[in-house]
N, C-alpha and C positions, 0 to 999 in steps of 0.2 A: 566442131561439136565434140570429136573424141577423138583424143589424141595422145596414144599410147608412144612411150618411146623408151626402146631396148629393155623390155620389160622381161625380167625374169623372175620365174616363181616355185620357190624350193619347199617342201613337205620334208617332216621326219615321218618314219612309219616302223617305229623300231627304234633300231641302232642306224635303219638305211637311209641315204638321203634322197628322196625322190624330186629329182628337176620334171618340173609339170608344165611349162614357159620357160623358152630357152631364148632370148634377144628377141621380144616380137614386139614389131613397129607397125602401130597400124593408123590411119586415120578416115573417120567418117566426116563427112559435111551432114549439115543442117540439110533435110528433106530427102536425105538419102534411104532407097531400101535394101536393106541389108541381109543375105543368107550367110550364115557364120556354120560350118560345115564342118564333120569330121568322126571316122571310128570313134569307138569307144576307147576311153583311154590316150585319146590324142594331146590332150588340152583344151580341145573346146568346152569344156566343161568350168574350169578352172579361169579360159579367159572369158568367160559369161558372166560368171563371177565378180571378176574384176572390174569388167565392164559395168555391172550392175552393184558396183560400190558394198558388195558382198563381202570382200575380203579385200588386201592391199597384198601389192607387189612386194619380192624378195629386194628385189633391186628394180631400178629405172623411175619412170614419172609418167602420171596417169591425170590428164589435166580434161575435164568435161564440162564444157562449156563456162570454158574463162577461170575454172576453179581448179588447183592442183588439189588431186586428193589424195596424192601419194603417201603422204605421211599425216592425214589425216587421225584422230582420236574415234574411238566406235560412236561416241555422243553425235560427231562431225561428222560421220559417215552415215547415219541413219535421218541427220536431217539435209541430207544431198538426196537420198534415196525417194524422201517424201517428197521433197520437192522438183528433183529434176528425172526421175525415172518411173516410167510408170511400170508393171512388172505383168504380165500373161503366163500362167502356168498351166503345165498338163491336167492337174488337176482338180482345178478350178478356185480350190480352194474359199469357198461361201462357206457362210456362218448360219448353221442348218436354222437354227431358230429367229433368225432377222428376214424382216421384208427383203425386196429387192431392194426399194431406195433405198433401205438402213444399210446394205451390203456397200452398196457404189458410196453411203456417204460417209462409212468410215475413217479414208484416209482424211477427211478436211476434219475432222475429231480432233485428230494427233495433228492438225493444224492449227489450230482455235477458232477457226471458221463458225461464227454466228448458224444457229441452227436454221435460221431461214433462210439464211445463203446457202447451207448445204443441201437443203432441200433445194433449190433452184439450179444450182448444178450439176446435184445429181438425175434429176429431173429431164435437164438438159441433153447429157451425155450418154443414158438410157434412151434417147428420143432418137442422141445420135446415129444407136447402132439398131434401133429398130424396136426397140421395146418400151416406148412409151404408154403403151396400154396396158403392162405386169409391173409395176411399181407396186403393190401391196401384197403378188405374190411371191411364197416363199421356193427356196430353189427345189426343195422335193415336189414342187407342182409343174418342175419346166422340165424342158427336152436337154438334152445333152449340148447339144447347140445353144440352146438360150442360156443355159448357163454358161458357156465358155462367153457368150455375148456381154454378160450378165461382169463376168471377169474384167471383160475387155473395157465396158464402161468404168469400172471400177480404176481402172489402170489409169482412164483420161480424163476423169474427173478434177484432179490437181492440175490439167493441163501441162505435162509434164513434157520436156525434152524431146525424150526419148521412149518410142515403147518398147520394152526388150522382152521378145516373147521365147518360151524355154518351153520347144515341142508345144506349141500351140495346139495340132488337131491327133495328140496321141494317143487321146480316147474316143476320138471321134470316128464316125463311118465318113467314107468316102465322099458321099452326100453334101452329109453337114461339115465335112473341110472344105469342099470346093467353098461353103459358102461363109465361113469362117477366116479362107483366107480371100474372099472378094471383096470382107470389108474392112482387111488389111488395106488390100488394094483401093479401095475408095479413099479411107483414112490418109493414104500417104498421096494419093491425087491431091487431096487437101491442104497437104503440106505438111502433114507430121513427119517425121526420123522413124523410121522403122527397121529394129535388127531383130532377125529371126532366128533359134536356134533349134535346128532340124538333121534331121539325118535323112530324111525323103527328099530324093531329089527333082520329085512333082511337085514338093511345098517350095522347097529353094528356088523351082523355076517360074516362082511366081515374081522375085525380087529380081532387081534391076544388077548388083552385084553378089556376088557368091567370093566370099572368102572360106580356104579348105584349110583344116589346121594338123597337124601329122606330129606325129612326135615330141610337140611342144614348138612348133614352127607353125608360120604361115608358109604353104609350098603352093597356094594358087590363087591368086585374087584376080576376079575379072574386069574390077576395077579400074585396076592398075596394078599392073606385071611383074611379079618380082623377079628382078634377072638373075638373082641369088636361089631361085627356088628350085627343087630338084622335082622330078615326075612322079605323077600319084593318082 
């Protein structure tokens, strides 16, 4: 499904040159859940990124499900994005003046998805996560929780890949994350790809592997062990 190899990734920021990804090889399988971990300023930011066809690698080859996107074009990268990524932000990021279906039926817009199919999907995907009965209302009438819910169908609507969630529960009370990441947890019962990007290691220990990213390396996958990694 994701298969990073010897990936490195260089920033200017000045005159300096900042290495953000130093050689990192990673690989996810189909139906895997995934916590991608790490300080601020590690990398994990940068391979999220990459991961989420956000930006391209300095060097190496980044192939997501059968597709090299290494030296993809932004046109090429944004319709990988629509199609095989579905994306979860801290944020939530709703469109204050849209219903909720109008929210989740967005990305099949920038699909050309027939408007009665989008409605039946989105329909569908909002049922999924538990809110089949606020389909007409707007995100200033939900709870914090229902809109990160709201996000989430949003993400699975295109039936995507991979859900790649960036701090999922960072505005949320403790509460409404247990219950935010249990229908992570449902979803990947299911059989979705799920990678999480967290700095709580109550959220990380929700997923089945924890990848820990340091310096612009991987130094601990519980995965699978890197015998090159040093302690951290």
């Amino acid at each position: 499904m994701i298969e990073l190899s010897n990936i490195v990734k260089r920033y200017m920021m000045g005159e300096e040159e900042i290495l953000a990804l130093n050689g990192v090889d990673l690989h996810v399988g189909r139906n895997e859940y995934v916590a991608l971990t790490g300080p601020s300023g590690s990398g994990k930011s940068t391979l999220m990124n990459l991961i989420g066809c956000l930006d391209t690698p300095s060097e190496g080859r980044y192939v997501l499900n059968g597709r090299d996107t290494s030296t993809m074009n932004d046109n090429e990268l944004a319709r990988v994005r629509n199609q095989e990524i579905g994306f979860v932000f801290q944020s939530f990021h709703l469109l204050p003046r849209m219903t909720v279906l109008q929210n989740v039926m967005q990305p099949l817009v920038y699909r050309g998805v027939p408007s009665a199919e989008r409605v039946r999907l989105a329909t569908e995907a909002l049922r999924q996560v538990g809110l089949g009965d606020r389909l007409g209302h707007r995100p200033n009438q939900l709870s914090g929780g229902q809109r990160q819910r709201v996000a989430v169908a949003r993400a699975l609507v295109g039936k995507p890949s991979i859900l790649l969630a960036d701090e999922p529960t960072g505005n949320l009370d403790s509460k409404t994350s247990a219950e935010i990441m249990a229908l992570f947890d449902e979803l990947h019962r299911q059989g979705q790809t799920v990678v999480v990007v967290t700095h709580e290691p109550g959220i990380a220990a929700h997923c089945q592997r924890t990848i820990r990213v340091s310096d612009g390396r991987i130094v601990q996958d519980t995965g699978k062990p890197n015998p090159s990694a040093v302690s951290a």
